[in-house]
N, CA, C and O of each residue as an XYZ file, in Angstrom:
764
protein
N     -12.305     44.487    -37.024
C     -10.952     43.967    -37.066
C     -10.047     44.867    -36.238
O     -10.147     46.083    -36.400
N      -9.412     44.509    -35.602
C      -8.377     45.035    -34.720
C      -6.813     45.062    -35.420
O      -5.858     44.456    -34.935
N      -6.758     45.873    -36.634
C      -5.332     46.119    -37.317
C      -4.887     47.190    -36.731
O      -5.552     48.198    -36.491
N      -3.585     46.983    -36.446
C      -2.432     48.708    -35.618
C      -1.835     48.427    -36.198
O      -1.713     47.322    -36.728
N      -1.060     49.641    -36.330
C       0.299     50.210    -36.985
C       1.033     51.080    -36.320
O       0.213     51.847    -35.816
N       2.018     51.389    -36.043
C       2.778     52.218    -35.242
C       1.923     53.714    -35.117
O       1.946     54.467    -34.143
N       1.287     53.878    -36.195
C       0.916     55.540    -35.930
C      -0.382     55.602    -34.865
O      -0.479     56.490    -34.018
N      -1.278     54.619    -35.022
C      -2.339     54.810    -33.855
C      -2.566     54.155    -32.859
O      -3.702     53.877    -32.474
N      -1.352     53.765    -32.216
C      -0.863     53.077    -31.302
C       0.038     53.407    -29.492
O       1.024     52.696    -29.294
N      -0.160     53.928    -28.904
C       0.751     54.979    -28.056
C       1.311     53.955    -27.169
O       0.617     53.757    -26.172
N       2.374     53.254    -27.259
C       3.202     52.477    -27.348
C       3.256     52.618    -25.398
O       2.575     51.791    -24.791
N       3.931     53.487    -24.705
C       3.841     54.230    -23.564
C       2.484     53.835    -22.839
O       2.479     53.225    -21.770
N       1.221     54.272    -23.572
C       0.253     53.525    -22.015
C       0.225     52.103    -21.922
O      -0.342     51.512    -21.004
N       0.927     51.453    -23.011
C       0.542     50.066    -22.874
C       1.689     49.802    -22.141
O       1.511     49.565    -20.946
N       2.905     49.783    -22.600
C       3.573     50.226    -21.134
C       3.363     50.365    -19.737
O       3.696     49.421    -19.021
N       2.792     51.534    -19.151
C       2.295     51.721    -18.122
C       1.158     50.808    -17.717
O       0.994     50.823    -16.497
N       0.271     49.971    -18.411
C      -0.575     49.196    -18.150
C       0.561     47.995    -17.485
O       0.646     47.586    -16.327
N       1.324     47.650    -18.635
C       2.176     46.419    -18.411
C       2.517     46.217    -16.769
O       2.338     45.316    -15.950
N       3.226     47.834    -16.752
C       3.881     48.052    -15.272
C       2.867     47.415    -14.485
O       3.189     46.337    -13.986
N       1.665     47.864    -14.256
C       0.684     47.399    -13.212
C       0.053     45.413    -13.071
O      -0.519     44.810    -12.162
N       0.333     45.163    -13.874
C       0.364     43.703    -13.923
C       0.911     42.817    -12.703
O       1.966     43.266    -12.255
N       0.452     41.693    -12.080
C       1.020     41.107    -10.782
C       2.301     40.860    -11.584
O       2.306     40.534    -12.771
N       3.616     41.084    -10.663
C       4.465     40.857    -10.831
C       5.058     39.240    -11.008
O       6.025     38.859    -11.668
N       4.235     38.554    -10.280
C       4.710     37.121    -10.225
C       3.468     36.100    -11.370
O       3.288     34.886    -11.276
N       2.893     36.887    -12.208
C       2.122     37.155    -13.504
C       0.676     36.334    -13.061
O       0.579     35.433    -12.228
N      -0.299     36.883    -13.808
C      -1.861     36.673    -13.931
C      -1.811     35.325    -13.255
O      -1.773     35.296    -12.025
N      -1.808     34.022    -14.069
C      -1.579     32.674    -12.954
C      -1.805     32.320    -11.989
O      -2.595     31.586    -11.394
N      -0.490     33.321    -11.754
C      -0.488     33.302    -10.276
C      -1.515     34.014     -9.279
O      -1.981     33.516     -8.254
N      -1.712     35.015     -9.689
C      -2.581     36.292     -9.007
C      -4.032     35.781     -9.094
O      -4.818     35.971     -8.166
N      -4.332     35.216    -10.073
C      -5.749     34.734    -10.120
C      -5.979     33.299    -10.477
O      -6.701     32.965    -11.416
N      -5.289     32.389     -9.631
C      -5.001     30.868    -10.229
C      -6.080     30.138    -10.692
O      -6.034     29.237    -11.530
N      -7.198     30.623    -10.029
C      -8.442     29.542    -10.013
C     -10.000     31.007     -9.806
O     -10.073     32.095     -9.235
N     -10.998     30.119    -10.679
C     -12.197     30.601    -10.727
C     -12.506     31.821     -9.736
O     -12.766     32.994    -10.003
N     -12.372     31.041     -8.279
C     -12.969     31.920     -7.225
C     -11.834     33.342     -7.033
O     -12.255     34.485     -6.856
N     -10.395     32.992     -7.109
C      -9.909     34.317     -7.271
C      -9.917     35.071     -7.820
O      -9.808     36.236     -7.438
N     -10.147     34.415     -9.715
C     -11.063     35.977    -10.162
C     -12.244     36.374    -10.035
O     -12.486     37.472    -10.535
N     -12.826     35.996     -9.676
C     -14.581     36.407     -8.863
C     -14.514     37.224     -7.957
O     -15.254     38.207     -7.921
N     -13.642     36.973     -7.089
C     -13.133     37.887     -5.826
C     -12.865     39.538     -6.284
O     -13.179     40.607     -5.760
N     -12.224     39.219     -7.363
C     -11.266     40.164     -7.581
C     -12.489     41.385     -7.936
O     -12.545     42.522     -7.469
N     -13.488     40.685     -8.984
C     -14.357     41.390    -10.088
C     -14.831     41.733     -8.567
O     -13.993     42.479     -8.059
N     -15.652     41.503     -7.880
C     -16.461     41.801     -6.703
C     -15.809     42.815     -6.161
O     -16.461     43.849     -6.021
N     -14.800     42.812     -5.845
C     -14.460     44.265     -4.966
C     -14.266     45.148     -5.925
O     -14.620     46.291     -5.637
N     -13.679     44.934     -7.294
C     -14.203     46.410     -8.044
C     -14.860     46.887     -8.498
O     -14.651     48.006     -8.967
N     -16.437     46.010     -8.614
C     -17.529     46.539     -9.035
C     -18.380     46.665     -7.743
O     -19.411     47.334     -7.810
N     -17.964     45.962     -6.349
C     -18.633     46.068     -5.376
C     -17.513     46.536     -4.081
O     -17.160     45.750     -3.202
N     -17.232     47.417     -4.141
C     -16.059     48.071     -2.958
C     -16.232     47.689     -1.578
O     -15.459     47.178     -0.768
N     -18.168     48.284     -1.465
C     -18.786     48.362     -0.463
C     -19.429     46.958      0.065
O     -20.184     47.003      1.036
N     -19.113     45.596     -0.620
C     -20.234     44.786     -0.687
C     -21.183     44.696     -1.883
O     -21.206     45.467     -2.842
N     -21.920     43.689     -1.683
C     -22.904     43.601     -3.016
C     -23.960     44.744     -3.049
O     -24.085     45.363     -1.992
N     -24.419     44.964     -3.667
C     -25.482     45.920     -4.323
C     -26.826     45.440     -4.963
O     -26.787     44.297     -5.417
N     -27.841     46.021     -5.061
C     -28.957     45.085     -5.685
C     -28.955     46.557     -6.996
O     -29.131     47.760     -6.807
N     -28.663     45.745     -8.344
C     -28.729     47.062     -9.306
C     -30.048     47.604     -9.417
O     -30.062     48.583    -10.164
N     -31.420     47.236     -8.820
C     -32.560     47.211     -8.997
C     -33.354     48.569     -8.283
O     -33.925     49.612     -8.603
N     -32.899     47.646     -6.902
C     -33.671     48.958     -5.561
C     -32.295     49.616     -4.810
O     -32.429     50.120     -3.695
N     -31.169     49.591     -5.372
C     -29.662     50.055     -4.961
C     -28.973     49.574     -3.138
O     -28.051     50.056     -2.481
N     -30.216     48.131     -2.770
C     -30.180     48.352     -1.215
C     -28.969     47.267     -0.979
O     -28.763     46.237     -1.621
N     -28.408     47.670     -0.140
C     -26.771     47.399      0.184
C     -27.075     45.899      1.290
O     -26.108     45.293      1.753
N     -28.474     45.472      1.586
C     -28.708     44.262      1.833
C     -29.229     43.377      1.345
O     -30.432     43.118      1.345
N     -27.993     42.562      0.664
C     -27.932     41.812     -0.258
C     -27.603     40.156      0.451
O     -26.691     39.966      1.255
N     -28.153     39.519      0.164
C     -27.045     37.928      0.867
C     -27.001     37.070     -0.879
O     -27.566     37.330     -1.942
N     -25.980     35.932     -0.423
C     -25.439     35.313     -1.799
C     -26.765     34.111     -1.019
O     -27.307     33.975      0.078
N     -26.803     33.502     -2.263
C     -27.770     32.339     -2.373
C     -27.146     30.977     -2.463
O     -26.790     30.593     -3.577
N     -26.995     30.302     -1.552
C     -26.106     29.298     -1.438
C     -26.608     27.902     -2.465
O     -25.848     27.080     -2.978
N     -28.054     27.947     -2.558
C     -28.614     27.055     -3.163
C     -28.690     27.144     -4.387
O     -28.904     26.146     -5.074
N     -28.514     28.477     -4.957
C     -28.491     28.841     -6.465
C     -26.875     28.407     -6.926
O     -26.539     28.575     -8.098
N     -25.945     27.861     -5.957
C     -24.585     27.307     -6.740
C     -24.235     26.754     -7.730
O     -23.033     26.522     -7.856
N     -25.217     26.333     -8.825
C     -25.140     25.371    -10.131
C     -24.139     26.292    -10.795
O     -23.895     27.489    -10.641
N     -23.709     25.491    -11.470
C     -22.695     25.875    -12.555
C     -22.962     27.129    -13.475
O     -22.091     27.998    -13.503
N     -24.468     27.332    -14.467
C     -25.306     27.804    -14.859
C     -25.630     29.415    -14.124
O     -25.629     30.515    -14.677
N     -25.892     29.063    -12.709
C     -26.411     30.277    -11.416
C     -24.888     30.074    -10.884
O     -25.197     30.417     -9.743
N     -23.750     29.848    -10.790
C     -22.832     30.469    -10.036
C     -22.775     32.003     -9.256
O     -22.590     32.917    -10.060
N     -22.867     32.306     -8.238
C     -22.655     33.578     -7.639
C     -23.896     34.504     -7.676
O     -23.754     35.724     -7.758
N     -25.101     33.923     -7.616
C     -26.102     34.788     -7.492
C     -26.472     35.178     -6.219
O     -26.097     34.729     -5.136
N     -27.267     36.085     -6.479
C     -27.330     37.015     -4.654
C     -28.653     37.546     -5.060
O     -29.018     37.566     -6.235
N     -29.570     38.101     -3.780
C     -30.668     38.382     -3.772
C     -30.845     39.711     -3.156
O     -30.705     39.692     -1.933
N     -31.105     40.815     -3.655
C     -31.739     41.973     -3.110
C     -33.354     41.871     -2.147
O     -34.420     41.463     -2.608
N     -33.123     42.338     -0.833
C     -33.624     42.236      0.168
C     -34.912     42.588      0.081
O     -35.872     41.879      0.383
N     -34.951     44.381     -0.594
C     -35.732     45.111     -0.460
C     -36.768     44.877     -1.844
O     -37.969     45.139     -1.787
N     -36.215     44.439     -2.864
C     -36.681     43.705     -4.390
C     -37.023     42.620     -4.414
O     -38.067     42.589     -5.066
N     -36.775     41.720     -4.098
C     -36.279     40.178     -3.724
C     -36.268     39.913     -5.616
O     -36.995     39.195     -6.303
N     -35.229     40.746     -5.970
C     -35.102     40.540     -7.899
C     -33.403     39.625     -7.086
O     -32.787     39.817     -6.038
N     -33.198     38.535     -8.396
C     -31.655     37.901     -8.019
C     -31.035     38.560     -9.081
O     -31.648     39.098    -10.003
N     -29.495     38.510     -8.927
C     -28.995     39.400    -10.125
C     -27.403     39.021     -9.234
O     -27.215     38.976     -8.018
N     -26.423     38.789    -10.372
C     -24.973     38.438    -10.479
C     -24.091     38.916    -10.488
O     -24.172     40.130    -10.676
N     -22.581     38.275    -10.284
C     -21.964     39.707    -10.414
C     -21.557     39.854    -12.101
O     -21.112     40.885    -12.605
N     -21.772     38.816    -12.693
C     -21.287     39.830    -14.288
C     -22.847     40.307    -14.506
O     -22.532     41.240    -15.244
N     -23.910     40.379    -14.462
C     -25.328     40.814    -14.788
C     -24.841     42.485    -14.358
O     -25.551     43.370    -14.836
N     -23.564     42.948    -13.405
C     -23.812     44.699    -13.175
C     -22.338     44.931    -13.374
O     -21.540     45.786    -12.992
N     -22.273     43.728    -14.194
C     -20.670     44.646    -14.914
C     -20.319     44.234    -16.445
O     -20.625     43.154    -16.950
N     -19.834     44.968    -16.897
C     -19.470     44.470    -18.422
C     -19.155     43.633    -19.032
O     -18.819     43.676    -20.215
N     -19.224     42.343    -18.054
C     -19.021     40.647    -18.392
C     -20.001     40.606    -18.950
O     -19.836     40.081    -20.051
N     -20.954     40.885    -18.775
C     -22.623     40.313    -19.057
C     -22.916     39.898    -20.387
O     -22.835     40.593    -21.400
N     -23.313     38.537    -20.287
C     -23.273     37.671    -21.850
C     -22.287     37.175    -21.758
O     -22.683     36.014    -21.652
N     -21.070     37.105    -21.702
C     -20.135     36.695    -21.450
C     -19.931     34.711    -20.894
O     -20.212     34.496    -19.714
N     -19.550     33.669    -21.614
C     -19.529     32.521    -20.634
C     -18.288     32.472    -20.633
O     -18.012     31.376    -20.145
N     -17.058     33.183    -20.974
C     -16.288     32.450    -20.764
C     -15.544     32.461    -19.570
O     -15.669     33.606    -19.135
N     -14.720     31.699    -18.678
C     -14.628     32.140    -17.397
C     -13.465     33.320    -17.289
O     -12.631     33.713    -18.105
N     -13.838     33.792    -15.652
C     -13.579     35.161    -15.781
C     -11.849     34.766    -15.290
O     -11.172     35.783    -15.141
N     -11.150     33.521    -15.051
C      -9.724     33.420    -14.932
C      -9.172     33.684    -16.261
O      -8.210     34.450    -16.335
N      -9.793     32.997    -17.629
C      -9.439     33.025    -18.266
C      -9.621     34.545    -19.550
O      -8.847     34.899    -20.439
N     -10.522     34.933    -19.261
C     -10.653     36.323    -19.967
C      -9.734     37.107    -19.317
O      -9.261     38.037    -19.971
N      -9.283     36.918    -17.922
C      -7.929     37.897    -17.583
C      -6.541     37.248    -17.851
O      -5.592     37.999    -17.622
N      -6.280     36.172    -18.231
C      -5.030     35.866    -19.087
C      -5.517     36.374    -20.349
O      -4.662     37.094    -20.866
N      -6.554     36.272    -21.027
C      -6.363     37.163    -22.548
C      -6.282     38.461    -22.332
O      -5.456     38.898    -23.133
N      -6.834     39.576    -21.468
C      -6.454     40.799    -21.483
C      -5.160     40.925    -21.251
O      -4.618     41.888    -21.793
N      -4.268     39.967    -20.358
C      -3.223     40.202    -20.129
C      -2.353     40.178    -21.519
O      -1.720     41.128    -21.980
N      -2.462     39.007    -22.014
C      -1.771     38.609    -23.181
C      -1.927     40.216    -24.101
O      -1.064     40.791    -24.765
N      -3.128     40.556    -23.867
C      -3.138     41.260    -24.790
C      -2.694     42.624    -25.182
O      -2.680     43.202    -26.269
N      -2.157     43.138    -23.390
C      -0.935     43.963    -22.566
C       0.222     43.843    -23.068
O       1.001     44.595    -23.653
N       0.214     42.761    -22.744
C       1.543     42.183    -23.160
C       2.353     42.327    -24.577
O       3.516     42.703    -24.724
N       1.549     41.979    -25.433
C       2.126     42.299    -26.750
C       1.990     43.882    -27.756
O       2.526     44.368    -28.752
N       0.945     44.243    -26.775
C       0.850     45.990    -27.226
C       2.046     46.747    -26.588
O       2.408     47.845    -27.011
N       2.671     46.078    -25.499
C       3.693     46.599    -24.569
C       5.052     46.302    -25.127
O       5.995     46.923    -24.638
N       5.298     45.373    -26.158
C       6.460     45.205    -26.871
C       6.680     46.258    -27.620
O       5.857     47.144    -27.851
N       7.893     46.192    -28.059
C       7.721     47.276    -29.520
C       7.794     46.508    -30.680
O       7.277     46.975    -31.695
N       8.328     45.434    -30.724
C       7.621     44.305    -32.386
C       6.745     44.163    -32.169
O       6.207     43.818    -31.117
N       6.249     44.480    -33.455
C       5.116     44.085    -33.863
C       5.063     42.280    -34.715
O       4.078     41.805    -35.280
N       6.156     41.742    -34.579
C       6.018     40.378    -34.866
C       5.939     39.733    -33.718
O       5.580     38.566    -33.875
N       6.054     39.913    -33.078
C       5.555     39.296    -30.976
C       3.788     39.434    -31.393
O       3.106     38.611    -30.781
N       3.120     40.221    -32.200
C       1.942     40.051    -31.721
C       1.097     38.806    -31.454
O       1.249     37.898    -32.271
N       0.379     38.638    -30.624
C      -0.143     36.905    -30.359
C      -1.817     37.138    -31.473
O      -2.640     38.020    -31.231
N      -1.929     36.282    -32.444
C      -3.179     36.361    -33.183
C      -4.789     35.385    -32.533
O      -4.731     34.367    -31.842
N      -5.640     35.836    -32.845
C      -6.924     36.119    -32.356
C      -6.372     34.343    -32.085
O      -6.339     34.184    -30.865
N      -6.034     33.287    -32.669
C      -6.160     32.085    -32.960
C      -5.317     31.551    -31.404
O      -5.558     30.527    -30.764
N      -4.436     32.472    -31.140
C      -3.210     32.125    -29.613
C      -4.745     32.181    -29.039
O      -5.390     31.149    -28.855
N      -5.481     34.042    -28.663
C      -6.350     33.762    -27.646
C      -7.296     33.138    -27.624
O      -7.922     33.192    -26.565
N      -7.724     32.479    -28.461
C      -8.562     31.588    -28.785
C      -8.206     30.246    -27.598
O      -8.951     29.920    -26.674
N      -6.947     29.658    -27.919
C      -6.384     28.633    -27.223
C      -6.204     29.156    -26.006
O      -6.394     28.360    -25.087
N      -5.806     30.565    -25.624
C      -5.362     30.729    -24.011
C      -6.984     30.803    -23.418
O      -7.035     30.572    -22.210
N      -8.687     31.167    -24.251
C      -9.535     31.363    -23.184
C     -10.369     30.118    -23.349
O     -11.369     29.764    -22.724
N      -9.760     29.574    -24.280
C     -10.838     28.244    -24.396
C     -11.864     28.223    -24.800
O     -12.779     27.651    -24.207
N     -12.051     29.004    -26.226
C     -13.451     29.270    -26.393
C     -12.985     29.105    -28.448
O     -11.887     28.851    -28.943
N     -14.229     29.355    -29.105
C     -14.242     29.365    -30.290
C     -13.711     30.672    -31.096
O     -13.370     31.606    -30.370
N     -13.623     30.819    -32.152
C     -13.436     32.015    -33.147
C     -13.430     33.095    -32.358
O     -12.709     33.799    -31.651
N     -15.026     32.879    -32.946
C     -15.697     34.589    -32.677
C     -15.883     35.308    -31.362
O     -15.840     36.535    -31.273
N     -16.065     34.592    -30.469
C     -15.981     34.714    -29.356
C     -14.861     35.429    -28.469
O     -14.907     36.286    -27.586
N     -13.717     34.627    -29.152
C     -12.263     35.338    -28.861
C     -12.396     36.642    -29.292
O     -12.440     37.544    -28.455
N     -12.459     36.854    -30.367
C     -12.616     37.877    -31.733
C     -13.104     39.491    -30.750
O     -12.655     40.622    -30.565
N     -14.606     38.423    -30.236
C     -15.459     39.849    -29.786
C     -14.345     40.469    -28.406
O     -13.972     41.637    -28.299
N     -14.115     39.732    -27.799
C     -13.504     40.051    -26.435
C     -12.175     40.552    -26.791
O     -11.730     41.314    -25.933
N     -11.596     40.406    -27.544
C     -10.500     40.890    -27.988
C     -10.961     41.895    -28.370
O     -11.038     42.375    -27.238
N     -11.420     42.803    -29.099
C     -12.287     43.653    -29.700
C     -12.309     45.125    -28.486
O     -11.762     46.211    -28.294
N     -13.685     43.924    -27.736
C     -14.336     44.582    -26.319
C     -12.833     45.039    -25.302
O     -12.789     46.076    -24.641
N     -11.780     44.099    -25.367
C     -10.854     44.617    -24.302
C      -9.827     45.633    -24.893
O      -9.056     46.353    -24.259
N      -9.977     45.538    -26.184
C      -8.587     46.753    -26.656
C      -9.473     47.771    -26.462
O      -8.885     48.746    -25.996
N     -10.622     47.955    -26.621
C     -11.663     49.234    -26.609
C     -11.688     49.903    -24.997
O     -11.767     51.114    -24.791
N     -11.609     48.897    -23.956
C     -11.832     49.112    -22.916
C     -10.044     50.086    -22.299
O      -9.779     51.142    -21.725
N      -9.350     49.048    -22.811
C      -7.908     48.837    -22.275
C      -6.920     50.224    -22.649
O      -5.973     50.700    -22.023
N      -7.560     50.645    -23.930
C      -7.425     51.919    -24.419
C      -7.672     52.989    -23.582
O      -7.065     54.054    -23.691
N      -8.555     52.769    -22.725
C      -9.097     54.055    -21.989
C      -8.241     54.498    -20.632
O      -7.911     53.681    -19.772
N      -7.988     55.660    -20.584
C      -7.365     56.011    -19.061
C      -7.010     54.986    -18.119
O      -8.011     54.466    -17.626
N      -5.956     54.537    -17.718
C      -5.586     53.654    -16.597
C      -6.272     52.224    -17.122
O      -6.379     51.291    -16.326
N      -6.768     52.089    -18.607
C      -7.019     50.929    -18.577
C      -8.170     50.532    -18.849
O      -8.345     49.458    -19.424
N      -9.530     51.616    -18.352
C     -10.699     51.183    -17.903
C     -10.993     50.073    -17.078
O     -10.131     49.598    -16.338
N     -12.209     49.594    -17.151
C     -12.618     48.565    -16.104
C     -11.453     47.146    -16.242
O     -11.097     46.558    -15.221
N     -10.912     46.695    -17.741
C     -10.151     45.452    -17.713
C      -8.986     45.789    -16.843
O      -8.589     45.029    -15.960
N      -8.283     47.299    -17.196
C      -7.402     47.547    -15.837
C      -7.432     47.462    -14.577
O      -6.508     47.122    -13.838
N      -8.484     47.764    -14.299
C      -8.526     47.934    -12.633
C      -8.646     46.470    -12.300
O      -8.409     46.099    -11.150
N      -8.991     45.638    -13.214
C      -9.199     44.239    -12.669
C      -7.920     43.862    -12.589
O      -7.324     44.034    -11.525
N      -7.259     43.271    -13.720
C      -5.977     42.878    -13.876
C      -4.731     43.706    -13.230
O      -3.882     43.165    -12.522
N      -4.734     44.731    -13.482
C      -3.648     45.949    -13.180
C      -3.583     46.404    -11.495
O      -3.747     47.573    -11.147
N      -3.371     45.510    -10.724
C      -3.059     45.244     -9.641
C      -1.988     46.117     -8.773
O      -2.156     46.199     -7.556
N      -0.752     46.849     -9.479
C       0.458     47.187     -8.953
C      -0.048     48.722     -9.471
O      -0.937     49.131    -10.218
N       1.166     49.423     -8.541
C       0.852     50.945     -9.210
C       1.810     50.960    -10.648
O       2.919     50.532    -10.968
N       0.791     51.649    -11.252
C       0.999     51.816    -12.672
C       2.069     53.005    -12.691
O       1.622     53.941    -12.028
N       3.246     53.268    -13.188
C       4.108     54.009    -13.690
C       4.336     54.713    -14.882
O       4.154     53.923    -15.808
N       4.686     55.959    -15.350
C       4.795     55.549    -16.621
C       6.275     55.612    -17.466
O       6.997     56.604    -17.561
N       6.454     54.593    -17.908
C       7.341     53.513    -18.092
C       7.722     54.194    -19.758
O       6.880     54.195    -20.656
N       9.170     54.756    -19.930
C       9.557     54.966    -21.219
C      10.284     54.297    -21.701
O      10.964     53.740    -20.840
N      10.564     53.995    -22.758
C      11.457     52.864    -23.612
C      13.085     52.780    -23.229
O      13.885     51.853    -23.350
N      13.253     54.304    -22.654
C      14.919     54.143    -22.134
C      14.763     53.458    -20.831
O      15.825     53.036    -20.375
N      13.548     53.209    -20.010
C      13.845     52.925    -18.618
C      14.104     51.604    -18.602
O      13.217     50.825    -18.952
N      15.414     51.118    -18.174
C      16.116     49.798    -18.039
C      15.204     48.528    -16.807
O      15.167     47.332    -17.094
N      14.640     49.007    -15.676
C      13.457     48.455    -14.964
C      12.765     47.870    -16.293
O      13.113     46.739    -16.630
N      12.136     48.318    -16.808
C      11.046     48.187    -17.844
C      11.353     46.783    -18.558
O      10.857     45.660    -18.466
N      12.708     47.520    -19.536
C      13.259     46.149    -20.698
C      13.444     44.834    -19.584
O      12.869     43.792    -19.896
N      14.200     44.859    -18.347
C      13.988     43.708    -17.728
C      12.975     43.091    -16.965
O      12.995     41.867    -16.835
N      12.038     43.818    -16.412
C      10.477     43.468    -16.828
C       9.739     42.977    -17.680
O       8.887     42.202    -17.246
N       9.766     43.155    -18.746
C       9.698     42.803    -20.124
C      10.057     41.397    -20.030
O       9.254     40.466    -19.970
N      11.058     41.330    -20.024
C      12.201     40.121    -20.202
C      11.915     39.070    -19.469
O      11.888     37.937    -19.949
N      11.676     39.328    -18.248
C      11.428     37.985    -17.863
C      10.116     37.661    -17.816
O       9.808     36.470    -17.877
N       8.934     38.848    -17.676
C       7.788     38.056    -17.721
C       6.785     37.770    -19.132
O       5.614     38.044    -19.393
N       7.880     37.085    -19.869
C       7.769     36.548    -21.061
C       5.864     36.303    -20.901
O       5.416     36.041    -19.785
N       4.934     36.423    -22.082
C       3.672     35.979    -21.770
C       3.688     34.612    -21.930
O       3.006     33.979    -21.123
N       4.432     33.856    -22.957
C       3.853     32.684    -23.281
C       4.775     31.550    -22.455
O       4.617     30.359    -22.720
N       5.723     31.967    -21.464
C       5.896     31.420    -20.164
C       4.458     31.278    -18.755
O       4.205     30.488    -17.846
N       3.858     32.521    -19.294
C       3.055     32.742    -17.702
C       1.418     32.131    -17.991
O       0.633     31.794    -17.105
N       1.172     32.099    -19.423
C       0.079     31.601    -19.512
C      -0.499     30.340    -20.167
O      -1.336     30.297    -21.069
N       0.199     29.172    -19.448
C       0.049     28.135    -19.580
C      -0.672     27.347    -18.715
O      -0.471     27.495    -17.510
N      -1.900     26.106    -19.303
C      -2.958     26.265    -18.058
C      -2.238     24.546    -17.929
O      -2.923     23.662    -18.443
N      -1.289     24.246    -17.452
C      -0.817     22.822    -17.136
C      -0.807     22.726    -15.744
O      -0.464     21.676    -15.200
């Protein structure tokens, strides 16, 4: 269960996470499937794809493996093993799509970045923002406060957290109107 209370909570990095958020909000920044795919790829692959197997940096994508099921598979040259891009990153297991698991991390920025704690959005909102069942929400919610907690964010940061991160104190007036307008439950609406 994911219960906070003001005392084990450091109000400030979530903050500074907030800061780094696309300014013209998630939506926008990652509107559709292939832009968050893009996104995951250059931060788990800087250099290009990788084969996690034989580490050989000649890799090609498999055009014929496109099914819904095999989306984005690629083939190591020197292995000829196929392998994905959530199979070498912490998506793995994961179906739900990767646009929509970055509106729930966001959301989930978002309301750690308030200071009410009656703004919080419950497992049942992200449920509806990723399109998926209960538990599912539950775990990823779980998996991203664990991640999101960590230095700069960990890996859900570097995905989502796009802008340079600041760190952002409760007197800084930038901030509260930041805040303000990029209301979450304005930006994450899938109409």
């Amino acid at each position: 269960m994911l219960r906070l209370s003001g005392d084990n909570l450091d109000v400030t990095h979530w903050r500074m996470l907030a800061s780094g958020l696309p300014k013209q909000g998630i939506k926008k920044a990652f509107p559709t499937l292939a832009a968050a795919e893009r996104r995951v790829a250059t931060v788990v692959w800087p250099d290009g794809p990788c084969c996690p197997r034989c580490q050989s940096e000649d890799s090609w994508y498999i055009k014929s493996r496109n099914l819904r099921q095999c989306k984005g598979m690629y083939d190591g040259k020197k292995c000829k093993k196929q392998f994905s891009l959530r199979s070498v990153s912490p998506l793995r297991r994961s179906r739900i799509p990767l646009h929509k698991l970055f509106y729930g991390a966001s959301t989930l920025i978002w309301t750690l970045a308030k200071e009410e704690r009656s703004t919080q959005r419950t497992i049942d909102y992200l449920q509806q923002q990723m399109d998926c069942s209960y538990v599912p929400a539950r775990n990823q919610r779980l998996s991203m406060f664990a991640d999101l907690k960590m230095d700069r964010g960990g890996f859900w940061g570097s995905l989502i957290c796009i802008n340079e991160m600041t760190p952002a104190s409760y007197a800084d007036e930038w901030y509260r109107d930041f805040i303000d307008e990029q209301d979450p439950s304005l930006l994450l609406d899938f109409d």
